[in-house]
C-alpha positions in Angstrom: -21.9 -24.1 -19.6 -19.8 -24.0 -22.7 -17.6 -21.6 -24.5 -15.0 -20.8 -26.8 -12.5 -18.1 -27.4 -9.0 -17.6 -28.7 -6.5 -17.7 -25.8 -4.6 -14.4 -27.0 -7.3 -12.5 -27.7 -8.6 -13.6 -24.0 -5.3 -12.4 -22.7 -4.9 -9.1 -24.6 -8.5 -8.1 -23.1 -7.8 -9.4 -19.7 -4.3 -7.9 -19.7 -6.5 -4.0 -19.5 -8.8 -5.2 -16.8 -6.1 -7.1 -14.4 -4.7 -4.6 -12.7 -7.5 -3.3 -10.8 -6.9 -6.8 -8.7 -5.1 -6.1 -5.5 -2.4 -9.1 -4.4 -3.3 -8.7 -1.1 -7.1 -8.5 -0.6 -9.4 -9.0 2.2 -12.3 -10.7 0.2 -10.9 -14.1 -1.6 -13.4 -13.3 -4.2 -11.7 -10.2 -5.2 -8.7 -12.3 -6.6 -11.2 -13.7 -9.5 -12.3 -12.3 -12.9 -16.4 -12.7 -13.1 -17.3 -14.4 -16.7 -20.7 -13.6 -18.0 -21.9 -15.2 -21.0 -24.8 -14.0 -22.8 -25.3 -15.0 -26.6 -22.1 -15.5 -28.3 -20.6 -12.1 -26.6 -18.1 -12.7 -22.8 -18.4 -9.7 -20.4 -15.3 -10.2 -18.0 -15.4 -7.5 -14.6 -12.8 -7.4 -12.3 -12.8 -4.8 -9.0 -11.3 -3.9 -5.8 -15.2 -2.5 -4.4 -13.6 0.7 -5.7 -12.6 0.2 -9.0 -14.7 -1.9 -11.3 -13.4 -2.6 -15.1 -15.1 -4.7 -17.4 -14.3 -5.7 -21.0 -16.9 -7.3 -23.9 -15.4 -9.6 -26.1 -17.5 -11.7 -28.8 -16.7 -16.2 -28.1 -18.4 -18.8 -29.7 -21.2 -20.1 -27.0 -24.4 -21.9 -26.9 -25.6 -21.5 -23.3 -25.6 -18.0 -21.2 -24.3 -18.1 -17.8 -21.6 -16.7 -15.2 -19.1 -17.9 -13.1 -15.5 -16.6 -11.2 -12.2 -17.4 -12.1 -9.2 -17.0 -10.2 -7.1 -14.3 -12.0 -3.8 -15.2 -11.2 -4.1 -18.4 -12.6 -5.9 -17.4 -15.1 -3.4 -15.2 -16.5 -0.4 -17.5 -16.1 -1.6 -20.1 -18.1 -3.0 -17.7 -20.9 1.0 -16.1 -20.7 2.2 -19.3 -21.7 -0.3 -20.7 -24.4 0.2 -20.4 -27.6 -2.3 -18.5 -29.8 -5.1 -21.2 -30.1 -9.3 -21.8 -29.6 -9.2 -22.9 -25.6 -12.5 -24.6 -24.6 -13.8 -23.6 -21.8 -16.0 -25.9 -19.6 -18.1 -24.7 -16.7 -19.7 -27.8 -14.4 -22.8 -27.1 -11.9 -20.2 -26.5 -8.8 -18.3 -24.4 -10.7 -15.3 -26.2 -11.6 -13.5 -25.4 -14.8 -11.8 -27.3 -17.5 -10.1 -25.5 -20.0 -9.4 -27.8 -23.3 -6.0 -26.5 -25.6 -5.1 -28.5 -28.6 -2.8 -30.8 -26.4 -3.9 -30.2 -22.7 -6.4 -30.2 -20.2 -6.2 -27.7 -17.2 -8.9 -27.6 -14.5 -9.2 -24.9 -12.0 -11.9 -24.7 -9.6 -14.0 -21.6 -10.0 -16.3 -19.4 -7.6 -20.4 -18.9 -7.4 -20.7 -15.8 -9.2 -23.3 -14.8 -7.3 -21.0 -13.7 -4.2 -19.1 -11.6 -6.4 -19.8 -7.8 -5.7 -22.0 -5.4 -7.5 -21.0 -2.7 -9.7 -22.6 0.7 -9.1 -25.2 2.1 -11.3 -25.0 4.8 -13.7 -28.4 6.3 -12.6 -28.9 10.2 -12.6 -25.3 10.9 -13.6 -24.0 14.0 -16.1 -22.5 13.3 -19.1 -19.9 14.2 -21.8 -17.2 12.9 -24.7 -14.1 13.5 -25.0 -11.2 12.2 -27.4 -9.1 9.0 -26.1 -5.8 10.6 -26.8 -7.3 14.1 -24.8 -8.0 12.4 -21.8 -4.5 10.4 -22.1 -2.8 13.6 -22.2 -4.9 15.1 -19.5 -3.9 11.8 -17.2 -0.3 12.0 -18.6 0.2 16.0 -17.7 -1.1 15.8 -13.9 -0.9 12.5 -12.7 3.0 12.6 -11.5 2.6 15.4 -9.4 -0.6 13.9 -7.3 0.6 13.5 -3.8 1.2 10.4 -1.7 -0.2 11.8 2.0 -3.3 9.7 2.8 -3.7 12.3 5.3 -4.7 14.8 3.0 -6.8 12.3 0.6 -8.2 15.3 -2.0 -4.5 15.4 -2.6 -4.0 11.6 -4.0 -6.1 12.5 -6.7 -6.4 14.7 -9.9 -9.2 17.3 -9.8 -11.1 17.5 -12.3 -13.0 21.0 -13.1 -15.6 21.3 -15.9 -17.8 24.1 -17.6 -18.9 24.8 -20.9 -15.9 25.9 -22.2 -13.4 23.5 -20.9 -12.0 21.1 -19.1 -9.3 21.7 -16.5 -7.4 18.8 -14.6 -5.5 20.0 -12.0 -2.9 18.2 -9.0 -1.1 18.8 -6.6 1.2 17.5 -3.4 1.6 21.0 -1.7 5.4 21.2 -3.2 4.6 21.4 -6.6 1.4 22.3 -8.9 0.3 21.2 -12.1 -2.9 22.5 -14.3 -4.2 21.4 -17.5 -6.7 22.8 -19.4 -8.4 21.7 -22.5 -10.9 24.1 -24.4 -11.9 21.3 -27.2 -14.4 19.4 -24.3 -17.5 20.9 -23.8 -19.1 20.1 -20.5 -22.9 20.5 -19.8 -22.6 22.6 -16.7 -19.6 23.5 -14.4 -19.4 21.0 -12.1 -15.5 19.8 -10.1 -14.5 16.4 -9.2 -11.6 14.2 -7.5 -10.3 11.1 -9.5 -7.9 8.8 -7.0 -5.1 8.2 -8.9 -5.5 4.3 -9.1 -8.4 4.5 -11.7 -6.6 7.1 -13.6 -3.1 5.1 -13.9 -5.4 1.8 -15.2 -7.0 3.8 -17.8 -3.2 5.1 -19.1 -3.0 1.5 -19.9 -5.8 0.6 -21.2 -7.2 3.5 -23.2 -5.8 3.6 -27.1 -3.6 7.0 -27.8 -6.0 8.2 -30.9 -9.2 10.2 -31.3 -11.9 7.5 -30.5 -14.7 8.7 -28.4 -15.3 8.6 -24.9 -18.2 8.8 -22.9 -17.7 10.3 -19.9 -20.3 10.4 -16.7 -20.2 11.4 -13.3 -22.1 11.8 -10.2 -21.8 12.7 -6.3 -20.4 9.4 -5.6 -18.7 7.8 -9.5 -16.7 8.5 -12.5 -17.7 5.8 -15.0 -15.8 6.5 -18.5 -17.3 3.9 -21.3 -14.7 3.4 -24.7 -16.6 0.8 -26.5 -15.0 -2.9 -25.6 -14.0 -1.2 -22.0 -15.4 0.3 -19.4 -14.5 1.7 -16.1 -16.1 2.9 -12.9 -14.8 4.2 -9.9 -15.2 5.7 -6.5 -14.5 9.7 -6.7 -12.7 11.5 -3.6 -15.0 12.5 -0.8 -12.9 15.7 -0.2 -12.6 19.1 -0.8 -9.7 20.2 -3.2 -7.6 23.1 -2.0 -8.0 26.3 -4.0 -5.7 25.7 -6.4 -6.4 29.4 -8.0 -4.7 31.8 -5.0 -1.7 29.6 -4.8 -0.4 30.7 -8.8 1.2 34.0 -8.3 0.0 36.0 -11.0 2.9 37.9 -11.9 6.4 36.7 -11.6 8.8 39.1 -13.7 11.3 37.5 -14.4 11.8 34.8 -17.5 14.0 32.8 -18.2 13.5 30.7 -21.5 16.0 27.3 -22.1 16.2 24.4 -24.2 14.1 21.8 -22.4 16.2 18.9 -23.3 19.6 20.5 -22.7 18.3 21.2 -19.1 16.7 18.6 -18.0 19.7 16.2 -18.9 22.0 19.4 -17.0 19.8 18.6 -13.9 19.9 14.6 -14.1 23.8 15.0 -14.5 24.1 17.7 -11.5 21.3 16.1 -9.6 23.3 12.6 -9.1 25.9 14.8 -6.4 22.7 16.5 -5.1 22.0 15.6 -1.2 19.7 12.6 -1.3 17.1 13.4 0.8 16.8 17.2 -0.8 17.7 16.6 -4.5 18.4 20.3 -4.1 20.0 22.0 -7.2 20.5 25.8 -7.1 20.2 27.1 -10.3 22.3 30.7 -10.6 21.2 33.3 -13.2 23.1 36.0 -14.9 22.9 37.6 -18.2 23.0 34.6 -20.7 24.0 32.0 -18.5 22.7 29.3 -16.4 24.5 27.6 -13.5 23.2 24.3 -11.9 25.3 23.6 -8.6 24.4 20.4 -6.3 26.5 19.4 -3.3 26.3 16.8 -0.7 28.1 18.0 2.0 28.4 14.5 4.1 29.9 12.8 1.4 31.7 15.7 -0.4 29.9 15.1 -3.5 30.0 18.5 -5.8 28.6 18.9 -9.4 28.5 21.9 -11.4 27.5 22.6 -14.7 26.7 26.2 -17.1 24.5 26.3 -19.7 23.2 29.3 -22.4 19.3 30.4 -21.3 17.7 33.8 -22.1 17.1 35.8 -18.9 15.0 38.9 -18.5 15.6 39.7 -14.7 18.1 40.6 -12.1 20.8 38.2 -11.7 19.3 35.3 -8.7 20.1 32.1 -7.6 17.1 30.0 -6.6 17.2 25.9 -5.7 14.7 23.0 -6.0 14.2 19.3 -5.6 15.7 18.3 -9.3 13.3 15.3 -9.2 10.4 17.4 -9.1 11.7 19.7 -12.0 12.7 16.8 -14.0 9.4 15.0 -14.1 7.7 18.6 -14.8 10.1 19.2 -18.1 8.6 15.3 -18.8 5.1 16.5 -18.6 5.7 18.4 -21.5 6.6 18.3 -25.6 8.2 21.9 -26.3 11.7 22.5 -27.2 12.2 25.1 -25.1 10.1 26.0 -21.6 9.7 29.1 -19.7 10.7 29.9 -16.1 9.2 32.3 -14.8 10.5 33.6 -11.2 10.6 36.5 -8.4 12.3 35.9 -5.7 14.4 32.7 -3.8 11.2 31.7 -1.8 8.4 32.3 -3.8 6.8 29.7 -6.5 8.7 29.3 -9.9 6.2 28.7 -12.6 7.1 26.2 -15.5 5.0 27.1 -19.3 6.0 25.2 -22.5 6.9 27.9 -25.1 4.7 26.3 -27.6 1.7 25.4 -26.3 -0.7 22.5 -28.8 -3.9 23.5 -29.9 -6.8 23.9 -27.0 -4.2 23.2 -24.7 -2.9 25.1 -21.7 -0.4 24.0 -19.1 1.2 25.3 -16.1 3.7 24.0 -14.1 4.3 25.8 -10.4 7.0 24.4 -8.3 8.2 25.5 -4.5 11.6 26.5 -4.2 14.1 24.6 -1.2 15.8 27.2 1.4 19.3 27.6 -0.1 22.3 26.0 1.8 20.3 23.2 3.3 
């Protein structure tokens, strides 16, 4: 078997599909890339038996056929080729020789028939959905997904569907973040659990622009299909906590501050903050904002004022500065909305301006003060 392709297109496509590899894997013949060649057009799959990603690429071929190549290899040699038609030559055990303008490389493959199945697509529900829409739906939750195998529904985002929307939610019992989109219609309402693995490959992979996904699902797989690249993975066997009784529904007092001007307030503040807290208490008054960290084992202090708007009784409240930083990330607005009651209850984070068919809320738990 025979074929030819141009070594940084080859990379450029295989460069979307490598990361699903693990370094340390259990199966040797998980550390490989499975070519198929079928008339002039290379399928290339790699998977971890939960994750499978494939890419399509058209090559110049005469013969169809398949076999494994070891990725790691694979890659480092492509890394360091210049842009050029690499031959590719595939022998009856397997063994490869790859043919550059001035080398030979040889590299000895796997039987492609030990390399695992994918899943089908039978009896799934589907939908589409804009590239950039699901890129933003993955960009606004993902960072607030929690790390506690323990409590697995929480190391993924949820996703909830009906006719009228989509909303992606996540959560890691300190902090909450929900994202709806009312431009995605959905056939029937329906919920699942994406681990966040899957989700953090298609970030990478997927193009930030208004090409059309196909989106399917059922009890057991997410497969998401953009032309050249497709994905399918294993959803969450778990039920997601009820998200909805955790949002208090009316916190009266607001608080509305420049995003920027904040966020840099709380990475300054936040450097004298006790490391194992981050805590920042943030005092309200009137017009003014006060940020105040200490770390009393080392003595560290940082205080800082800053203008807001306040409509509320004067209060000081305190949270891990991390989590507030990465949650004034998540958004694009200029200025963002606190909205609070009292020291220990929930703070809720809203963008002033909100994009079109877009809604987003932000709810973080507040630290015990004078930790």
């Amino acid at each position: 078997m025979k074929f030819i392709v141009s070594a940084s297109a080859l990379l450029k496509q295989l460069q979307q599909i490598n990361g699903v590899i693990n370094a340390n894997t259990v199966l040797p013949i998980l550390e490989d890339f499975l070519f198929e060649i079928e008339k002039n057009r290379l399928t290339v799959v790699a998977t971890d038996l939960e994750t499978v990603m494939k890419i399509h690429m058209d090559i110049e071929a005469k013969d169809s056929g398949k076999v494994c190549i070891p990725a790691k290899i694979l890659m480092d040699s492509l890394k360091n080729l210049p842009e050029q038609p690499l031959t590719f030559n595939i022998d009856k055990n397997f063994g490869i020789e790859i043919t550059s303008d001035n080398g030979k490389y040889k590299v000895m493959g796997e039987n492609p028939d030990n390399f695992p199945k994918e899943p089908s697509a039978d009896t799934t529900t589907g939908f589409t959905m804009t590239s950039s829409a699901l890129l933003t739906a993955i960009n606004k939750t993902l960072f607030a997904v929690s790390n506690d195998d323990l409590r697995p529904a929480m190391t993924g985002v949820f996703f909830e569907l009906d006719k009228k929307g989509l909303t992606t939610v996540a959560t890691d019992a300190h902090r909450l973040v929900k994202y709806k989109r009312t431009d995605v219609s959905c056939p029937k309402a329906d919920s699942f659990i994406v681990p966040r693995k899957p989700l953090n490959l298609l970030k990478s992979a997927l193009p930030d622009n208004e090409d059309e996904l196909k989106i399917s699902y059922n009890s057991n797989h997410l497969f998401v299909d953009h032309g050249s690249t497709q994905m399918v993975c294993r959803l969450i066997d778990a039920r997601f906590p009820d998200y909805k009784v955790v949002i208090p529904n009316d916190n009266p007092y607001k608080m509305n501050v420049a995003r920027t001007d904040f966020q840099s307030a709380l990475r300054r503040v936040s450097i004298f903050s006790n490391k194992s807290t981050n805590q920042v208490a943030l005092n309200i008054s009137g017009s003014e904002l006060q940020l105040t960290a200490q770390d009393v084992d080392f003595s560290f202090e940082g205080n800082e004022r800053m203008k807001c708007q306040y409509d509320g009784e004067d209060m000081q409240i305190a949270f891990n500065a991390r989590f507030l930083i990465e949650m004034l990330s998540a958004t694009d607005s200029e200025e963002v909305r606190m909205e609070l009651s009292t020291p220990t209850k929930a703070g809720i984070i809203k963008p002033q301006e909100q994009g079109e068919n877009e809604d987003l809320l932000m709810l973080v738990m507040p630290l015990m003060l004078n930790q």
